[in-house]
Every structure is written in structure tokens, then in C-alpha cells.
C-alpha positions in Angstrom: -36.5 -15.8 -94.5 -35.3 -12.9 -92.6 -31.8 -14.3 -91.1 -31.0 -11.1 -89.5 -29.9 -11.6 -85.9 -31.5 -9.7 -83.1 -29.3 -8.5 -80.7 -30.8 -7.3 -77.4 -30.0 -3.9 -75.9 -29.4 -3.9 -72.1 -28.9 -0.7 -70.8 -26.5 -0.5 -68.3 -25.5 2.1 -66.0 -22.1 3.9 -65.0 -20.9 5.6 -62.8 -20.2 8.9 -63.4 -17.2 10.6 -61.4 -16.0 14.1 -61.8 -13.0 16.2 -60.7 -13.7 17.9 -57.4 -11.7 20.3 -54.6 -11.6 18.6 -51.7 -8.0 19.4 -49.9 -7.5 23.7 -49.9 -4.4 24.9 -49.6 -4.1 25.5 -46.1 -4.9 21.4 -45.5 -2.1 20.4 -47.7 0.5 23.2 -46.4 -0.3 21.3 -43.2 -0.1 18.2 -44.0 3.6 18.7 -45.7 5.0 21.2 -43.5 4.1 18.9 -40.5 5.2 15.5 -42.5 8.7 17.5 -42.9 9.1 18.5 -39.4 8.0 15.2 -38.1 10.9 13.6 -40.7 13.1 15.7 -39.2 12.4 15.5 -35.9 12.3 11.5 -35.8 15.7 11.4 -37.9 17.3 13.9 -35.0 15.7 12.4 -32.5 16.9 9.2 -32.7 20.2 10.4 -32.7 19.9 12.7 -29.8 18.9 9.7 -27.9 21.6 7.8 -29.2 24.7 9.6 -30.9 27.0 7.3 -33.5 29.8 6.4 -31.5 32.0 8.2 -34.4 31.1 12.2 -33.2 33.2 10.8 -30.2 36.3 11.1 -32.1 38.8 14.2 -32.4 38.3 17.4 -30.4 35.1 18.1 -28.8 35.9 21.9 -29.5 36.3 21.0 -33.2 33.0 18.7 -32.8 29.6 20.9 -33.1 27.9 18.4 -35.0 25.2 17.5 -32.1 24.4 20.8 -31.7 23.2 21.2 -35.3 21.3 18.2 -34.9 19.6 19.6 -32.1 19.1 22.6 -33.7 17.6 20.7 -36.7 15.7 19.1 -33.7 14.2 22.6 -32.3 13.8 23.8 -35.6 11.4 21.6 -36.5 9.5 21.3 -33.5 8.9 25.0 -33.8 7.6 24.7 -37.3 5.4 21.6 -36.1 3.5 23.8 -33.3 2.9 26.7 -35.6 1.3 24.2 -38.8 -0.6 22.6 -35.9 -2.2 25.9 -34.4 -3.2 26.9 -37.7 -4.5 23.1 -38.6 -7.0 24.0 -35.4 -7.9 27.2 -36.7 -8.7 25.9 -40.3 -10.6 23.3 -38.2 -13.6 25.6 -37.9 -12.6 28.2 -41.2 -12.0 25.4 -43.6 -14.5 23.7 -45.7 -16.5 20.4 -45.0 -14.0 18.0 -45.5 -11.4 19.9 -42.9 -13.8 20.4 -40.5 -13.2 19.2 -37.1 -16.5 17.3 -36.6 -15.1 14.8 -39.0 -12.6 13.8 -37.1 -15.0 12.6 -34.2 -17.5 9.8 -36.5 -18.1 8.2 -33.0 -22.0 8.0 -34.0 -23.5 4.0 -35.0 -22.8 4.5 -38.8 -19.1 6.1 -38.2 -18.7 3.3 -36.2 -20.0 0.8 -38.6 -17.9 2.7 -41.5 -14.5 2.3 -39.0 -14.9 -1.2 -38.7 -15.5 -1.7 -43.0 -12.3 -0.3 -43.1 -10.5 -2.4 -40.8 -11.7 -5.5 -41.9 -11.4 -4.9 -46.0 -8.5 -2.5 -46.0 -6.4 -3.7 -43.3 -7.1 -7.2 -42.6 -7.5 -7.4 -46.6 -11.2 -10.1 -45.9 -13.4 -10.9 -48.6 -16.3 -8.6 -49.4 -18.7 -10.5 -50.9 -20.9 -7.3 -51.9 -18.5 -4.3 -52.6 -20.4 -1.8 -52.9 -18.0 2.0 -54.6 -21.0 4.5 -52.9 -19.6 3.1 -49.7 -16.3 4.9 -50.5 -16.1 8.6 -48.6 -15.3 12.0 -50.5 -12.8 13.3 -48.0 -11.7 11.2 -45.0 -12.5 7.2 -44.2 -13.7 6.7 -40.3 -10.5 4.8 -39.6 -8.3 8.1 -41.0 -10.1 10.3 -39.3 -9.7 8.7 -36.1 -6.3 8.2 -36.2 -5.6 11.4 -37.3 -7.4 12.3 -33.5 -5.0 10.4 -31.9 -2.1 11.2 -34.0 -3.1 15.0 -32.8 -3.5 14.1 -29.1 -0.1 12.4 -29.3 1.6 15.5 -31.4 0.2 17.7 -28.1 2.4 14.7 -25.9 5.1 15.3 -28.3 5.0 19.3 -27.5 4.5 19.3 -24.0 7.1 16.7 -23.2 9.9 17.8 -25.6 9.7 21.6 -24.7 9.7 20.1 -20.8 13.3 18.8 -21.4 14.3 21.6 -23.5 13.2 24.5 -21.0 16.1 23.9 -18.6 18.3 25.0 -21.0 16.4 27.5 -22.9 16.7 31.6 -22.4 13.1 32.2 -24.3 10.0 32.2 -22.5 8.1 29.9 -24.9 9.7 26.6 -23.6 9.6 27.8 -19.9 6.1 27.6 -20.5 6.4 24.0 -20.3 8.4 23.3 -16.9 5.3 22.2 -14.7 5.1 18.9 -17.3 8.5 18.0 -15.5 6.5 18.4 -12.2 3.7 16.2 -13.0 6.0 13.3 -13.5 7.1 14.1 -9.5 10.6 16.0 -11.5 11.7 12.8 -13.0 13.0 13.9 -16.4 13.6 9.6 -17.2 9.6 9.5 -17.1 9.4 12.4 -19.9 11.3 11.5 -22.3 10.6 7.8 -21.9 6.7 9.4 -22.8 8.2 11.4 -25.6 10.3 8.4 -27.3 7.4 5.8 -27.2 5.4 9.1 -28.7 7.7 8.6 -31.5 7.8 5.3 -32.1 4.0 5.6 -32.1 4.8 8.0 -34.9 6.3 6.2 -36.8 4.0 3.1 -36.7 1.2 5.9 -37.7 3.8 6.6 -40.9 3.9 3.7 -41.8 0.4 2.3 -42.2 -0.7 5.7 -43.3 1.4 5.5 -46.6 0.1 2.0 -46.9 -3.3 2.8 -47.0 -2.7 5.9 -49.3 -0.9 4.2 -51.6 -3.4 1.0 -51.3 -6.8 3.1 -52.0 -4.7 5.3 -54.8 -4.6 1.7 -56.7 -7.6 0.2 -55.5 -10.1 3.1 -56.2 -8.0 5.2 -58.6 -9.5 8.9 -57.5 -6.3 10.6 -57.4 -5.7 9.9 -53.4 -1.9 10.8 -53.2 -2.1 13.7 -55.9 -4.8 15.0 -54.2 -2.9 15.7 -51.2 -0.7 18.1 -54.1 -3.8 19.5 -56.1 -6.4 19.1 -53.5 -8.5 17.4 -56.4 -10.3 14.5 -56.5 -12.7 12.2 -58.7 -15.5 11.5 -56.2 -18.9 10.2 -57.3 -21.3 12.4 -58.5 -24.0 11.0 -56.1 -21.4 11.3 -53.1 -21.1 14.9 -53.8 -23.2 17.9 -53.0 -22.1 20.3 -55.1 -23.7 23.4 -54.1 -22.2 22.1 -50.7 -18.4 22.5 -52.9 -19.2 26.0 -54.4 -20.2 27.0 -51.2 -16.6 26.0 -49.5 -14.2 26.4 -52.1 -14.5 29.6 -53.3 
């Protein structure tokens, strides 16, 4: 009697992922130029607007602390303007996934693709089918919306912060920015009550942006924070065209 036990193949299928260049190096030099100069420009910022009571004490000849913080201050807006004009250049010179048109997914699926996002990766619901080809190769929907209006409020940032500075400036770059005064009727209050909520709007970007970063770097496990260092990584083979990625990243 043949006692051997049959044991029933079922073939099952994987996934395959590979290593892949998403983020080129002019992305990334973006993205941490501009993350330092933002730093920087919050940390002085605040201060500017409100100075510890202790720079009060002694001298005020012996005292120049301020005006290295505002130096700090203009510093990094500087470097902020120039990573920003070459960000829009590399907007149309870059590959796919820095391309401008994917910061505008404003068609039915982009919009359908924003509102996965909210509701499993911020509001943290249920999905009862999850389903990993759903997962993008470069940017979600959400991202690259708010990286839109993170961009429109870095321009507010510009415009009103070289406003206040041009008074007192001797180069021509910041008097370039003297009529923004005028649109507020001359009432400086009004600019850099716009510039500080800017800020603060900054910060909330921060904030949520590392969340999710570090949230889909666990949850998916494709290398999202490294990436942003190599400017590799592991997408779905299926997700990927790859004569699309020799194409662009050579």
C-alpha cells in the first residue's frame, strides 16, 4: 500500500522589485540645500520676531549678536532662491519623476489617488483590499500637491521677506521687491504678519512631511528616506518602464 503522502504544489506569485534611479542629483541637492535654509531661516526667524529677553543685557555696542542672526537670516534666504530657480529649471531638464507635470495630478485618477492617500496614510482607515501596484514610483498625489503649495508659499516667503528687507538694503536685488510693501497700501504689519503665518505653514508642512516619509519608509520598505541620499529606489517591476529610466538617467 503506497503510504506516500501527496503534497499539492500551488504556485504562487511574487512580486519582484528591483533597485531603480529615481531622485538625480540635482533633486536631492534641492531638497537638502532648501531643507537647510528653511531650518535656518525658521530658527532666525523666530527670533527676529521675538529676541530672548537676555541680548538686552550689557552694552548694545558689545552686543552684535542679532545682527548675526539676521545675517544667518539673509543668508539663507539667498541660498533658498537660488536652489528654488534651479528646482524650476530641472522642472523641465530633469527626468520623469522631477518633472513639473507631476506636480499638477488634478485629472479624475490623480484625484482619486489624492484622496487614497488621505484616507489610509493620514487618517490611518481600514483598507479592506490593499492592493502594493497602487503604490507610485516617484511622488504620491497628496506629495505632489503639497509640494505645489509649499512652492507657491516659498514665492510668499520671497516676496514678502525681501519687501521688509529692501528698506535697509544697498543691493539692487531686494529693491526689486518694494512694490510688495505697496500692495498692502505701505503697511509693513500686513507683510510680515503674511510672511510669519507663511512660516508657521512651514512648519506644519515639516512636520507631516517627515511623518509620512518615515511612515511609508516602514510601511512599504523601498528605501523612501535613503532614497532622498542615493536617489535609489526598489519600485515594482510592473510600475516601471525601464527604457523610460535608461532614457532619463543617463
Amino acid at each position: 500500500m503506497d503510504t506516500t503522502t501527496q503534497i499539492e504544489r500551488i504556485p504562487v506569485k511574487t512580486t519582484l522589485f528591483r533597485r531603480a534611479y529615481i531622485w538625480q542629483l540635482p533633486v536631492r541637492f534641492f531638497h537638502w540645500i532648501n531643507a537647510l535654509a528653511i531650518t535656518l531661516l525658521v530658527i532666525t526667524g523666530l527670533i527676529i520676531a521675538s529676541p530672548p529677553a537676555i541680548l538686552t543685557a550689557g552694552e548694545a555696542s558689545n552686543l552684535f549678536l542679532m545682527g548675526y542672526v539676521r545675517e544667518i537670516h539673509f543668508i539663507s534666504a539667498y541660498a533658498m532662491v537660488a536652489v528654488m530657480v534651479m528646482r524650476v529649471y530641472w522642472a523641465f531638464a530633469g527626468n520623469h519623476f522631477a518633472n513639473w507635470r507631476q506636480f499638477l495630478p488634478f485629472t479624475k485618477k490623480g484625484r482619486a489617488k489624492i484622496w487614497h492617500v488621505l484616507k489610509y496614510d493620514i487618517f490611518l482607515m481600514n483598507e479592506k483590499n490593499p492592493q502594493s501596484q497602487k503604490i507610485p514610483t516617484g511622488h504620491n498625489s497628496l506629495a505632489a500637491v503639497s509640494y505645489l503649495v509649499m512652492f507657491v508659499l516659498g514665492i510668499i516667503m520671497i516676496f514678502t521677506g525681501f519687501a521688509m528687507y529692501a528698506p535697509t538694503s544697498t543691493w539692487f536685488f531686494p529693491k526689486m521687491f518694494t512694490w510688495v510693501t505697496g500692495v498692502f497700501g505701505g503697511d509693513e504689519l500686513q507683510v510680515r504678519m503674511l510672511h510669519h503665518v507663511s512660516m508657521w505653514l512651514f512648519i506644519l508642512f515639516i512636520i507631516v512631511h517627515i511623518y509620512l516619509v518615515l511612515f511609508h519608509d516602514w510601511l512599504e520598505g523601498r528605501g523612501e528616506t535613503s532614497a532622498m541620499i542615493s536617489g535609489y529606489k526598489f519600485c515594482r517591476e510592473e510600475q516601471f518602464d525601464e527604457d523610460e529610466e535608461n532614457k532619463e538617467s543617463k
